[in-house]
N, C-alpha and C positions, 0 to 999 in steps of 0.2 A: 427554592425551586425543588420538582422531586427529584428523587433517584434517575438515571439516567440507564435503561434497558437497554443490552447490546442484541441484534437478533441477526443472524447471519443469514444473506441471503445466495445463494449455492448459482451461480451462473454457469460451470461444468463441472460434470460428475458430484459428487457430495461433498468433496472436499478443495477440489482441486481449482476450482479459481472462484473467491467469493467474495461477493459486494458485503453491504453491510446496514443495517435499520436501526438508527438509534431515537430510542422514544422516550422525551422530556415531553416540556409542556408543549411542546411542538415536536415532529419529527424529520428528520433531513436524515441523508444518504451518504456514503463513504464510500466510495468506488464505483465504476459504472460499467465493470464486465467489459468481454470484448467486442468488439464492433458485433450490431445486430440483436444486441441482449437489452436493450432497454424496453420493451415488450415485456420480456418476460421478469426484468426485473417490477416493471409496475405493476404485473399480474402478484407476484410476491408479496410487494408491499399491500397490495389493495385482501390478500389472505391472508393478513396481519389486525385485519379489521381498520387497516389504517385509509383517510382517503389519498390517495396519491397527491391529488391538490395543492393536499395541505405541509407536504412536503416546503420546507424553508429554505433548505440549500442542501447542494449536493456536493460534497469535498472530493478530491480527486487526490489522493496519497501520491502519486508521482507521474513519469512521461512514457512510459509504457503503454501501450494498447491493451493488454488484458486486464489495465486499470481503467484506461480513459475513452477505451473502445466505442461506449454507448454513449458519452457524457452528453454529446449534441443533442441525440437523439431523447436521453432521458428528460435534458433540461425544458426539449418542446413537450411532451408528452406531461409534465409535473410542472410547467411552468414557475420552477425553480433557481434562480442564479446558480453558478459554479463557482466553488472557489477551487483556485490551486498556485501554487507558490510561483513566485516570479524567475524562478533560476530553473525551472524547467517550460517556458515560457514558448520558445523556439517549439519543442516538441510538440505542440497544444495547437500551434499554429499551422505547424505541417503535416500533423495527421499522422505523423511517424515516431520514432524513436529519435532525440537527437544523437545521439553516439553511438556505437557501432557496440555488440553487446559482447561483450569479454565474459566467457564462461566461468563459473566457477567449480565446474566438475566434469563427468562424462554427458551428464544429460545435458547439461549449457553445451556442451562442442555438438553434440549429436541436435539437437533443434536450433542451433545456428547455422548450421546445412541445409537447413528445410525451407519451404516457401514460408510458413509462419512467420518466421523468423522476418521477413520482408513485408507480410501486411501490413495497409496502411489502414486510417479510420478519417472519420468527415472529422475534418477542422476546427476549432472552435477557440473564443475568447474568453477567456475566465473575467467572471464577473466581479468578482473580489481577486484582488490581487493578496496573496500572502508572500508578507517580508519577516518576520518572526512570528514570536507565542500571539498564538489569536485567540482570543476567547470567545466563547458561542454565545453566550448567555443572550444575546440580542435575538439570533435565532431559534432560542426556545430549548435548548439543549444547554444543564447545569456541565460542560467540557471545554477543552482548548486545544486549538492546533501548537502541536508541537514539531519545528524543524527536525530532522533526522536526517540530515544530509548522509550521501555513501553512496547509497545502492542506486540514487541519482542524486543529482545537483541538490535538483528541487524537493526531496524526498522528504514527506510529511507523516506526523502522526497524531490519531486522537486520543487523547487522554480525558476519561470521565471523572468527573471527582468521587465516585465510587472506586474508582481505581481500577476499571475495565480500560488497556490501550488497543486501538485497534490502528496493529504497526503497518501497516501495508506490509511490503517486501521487508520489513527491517531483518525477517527472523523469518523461516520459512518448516514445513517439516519434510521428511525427505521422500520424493516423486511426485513432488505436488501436488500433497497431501493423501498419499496413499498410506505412510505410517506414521500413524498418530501417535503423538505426545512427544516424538522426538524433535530434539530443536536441528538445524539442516540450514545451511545457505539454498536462499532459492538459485536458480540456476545461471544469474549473471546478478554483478553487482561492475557500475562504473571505476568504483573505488572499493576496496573491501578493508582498508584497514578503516578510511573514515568510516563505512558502512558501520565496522566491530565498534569504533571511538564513539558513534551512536549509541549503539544496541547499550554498551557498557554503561552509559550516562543513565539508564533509564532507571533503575532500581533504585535508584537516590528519589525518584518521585514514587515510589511505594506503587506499582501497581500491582493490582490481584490477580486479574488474567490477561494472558497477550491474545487477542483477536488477530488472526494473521488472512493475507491475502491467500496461502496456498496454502491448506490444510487446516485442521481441527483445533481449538483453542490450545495455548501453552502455558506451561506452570513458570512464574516468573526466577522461582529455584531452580529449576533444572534446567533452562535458559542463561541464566546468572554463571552457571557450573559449565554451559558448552560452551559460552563464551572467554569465559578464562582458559581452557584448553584452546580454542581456534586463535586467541590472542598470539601462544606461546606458536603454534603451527604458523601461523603468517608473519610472525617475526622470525623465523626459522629460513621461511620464501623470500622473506623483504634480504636478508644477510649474505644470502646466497644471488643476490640479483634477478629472482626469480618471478617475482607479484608483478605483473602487470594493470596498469589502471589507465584509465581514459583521460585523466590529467597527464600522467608521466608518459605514458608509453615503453615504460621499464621492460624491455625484453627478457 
């Protein structure tokens, strides 16, 4: 099978919330923007020279809305199934968030105040259910879904065997994606130390570049490097009773 092309598709601003067009011998989607974007993501795809059609599946990295925003919408417009994992299942169904979103800086507490923070998106049933490593190769794309639990339940990633991952929220850079190259917790994660026990597994599968939900691609070194620092920092918060997570409820 060929090489597997990652090509970013920009749903707001240039960095700051972005789908994603991966082209094997077939092509499928990785994210679907926030409610109302699937318009403009199949205008995207189709100035890829791709036919939207012929899209295979459209993967959905987690239960967030500015992931799973358009997925109904895209899936009628590309007459594509949906995959996304079964531990964020509830969220899919309800249109919403399922957990309440535990910030992980100023900008998480400051857009947890906001109406955003409360939008909902139309409902939908995922057509493939993911329960671990799923491989694409059926769908036409040399990659495989890789669990990344943390930053939700359900929380997914694709790994191409070129070694392009495209982490969703695993890793984010900071303002949602207004400064590039740096690695940045995006602004809520349910759990962040499993979030970091993810992010840290990943370098044992040799990837090249991190394709991220907020921001500009990231170097797997300099990611590797802010992760060992943010390790020592929230076992710092965990020792003092400090980390809150949507499992525990650790005040």
């Amino acid at each position: 099978m060929s090489p597997t092309k990652v090509i970013a598709l920009p749903v707001l601003g240039r960095h700051a919330v972005n789908a994603y067009l991966l082209l094997g011998r077939h092509p499928i989607i990785v994210d679907a923007g926030t409610p109302g974007s699937g318009r403009l993501i199949h205008r995207q795809v189709a100035a890829h020279g791709v036919d939207p059609t012929d899209v295979r599946l459209i993967v959905i990295t987690h239960g967030h809305i500015d992931h799973f925003g358009s997925a109904a919408e895209l899936s009628r417009l590309t007459g594509a199934p949906i995959a996304a994992h079964i531990a964020d299942l509830g969220a899919y169904r309800a249109g919403r968030a399922g957990q309440p979103y535990l910030p992980t800086g100023l900008f998480g507490r400051f857009f947890a105040r906001t109406s955003k923070a409360r939008e909902t998106a139309e409902p939908f049933e995922p057509d493939v259910l993911i329960r671990g490593e799923t491989h694409l190769s059926d769908f036409g794309v040399a990659a495989r879904i890789m669990p990344t639990p943390g930053h939700t339940a359900g929380s997914v990633s694709v790994l191409t065997d070129n070694g392009d991952l495209v982490a969703g929220d695993l890793v984010a850079t900071p303002l949602l994606g207004f400064v590039k190259g740096r690695p940045a917790n995006p602004p809520f994660h349910d759990d962040r130390l499993g979030n970091l026990a993810s992010l840290r597994e990943m370098p044992a599968l040799g990837p090249t570049k991190l394709h991220v939900g907020h921001g500009a691609p990231l170097d797997p070194g300099r990611v590797g490097r802010w992760a060992a620092a943010e390790q020592q920092r929230l076992d710092r918060l965990a020792a003092r009773g400090r980390l809150r997570t949507n499992e525990t409820a650790v005040a």
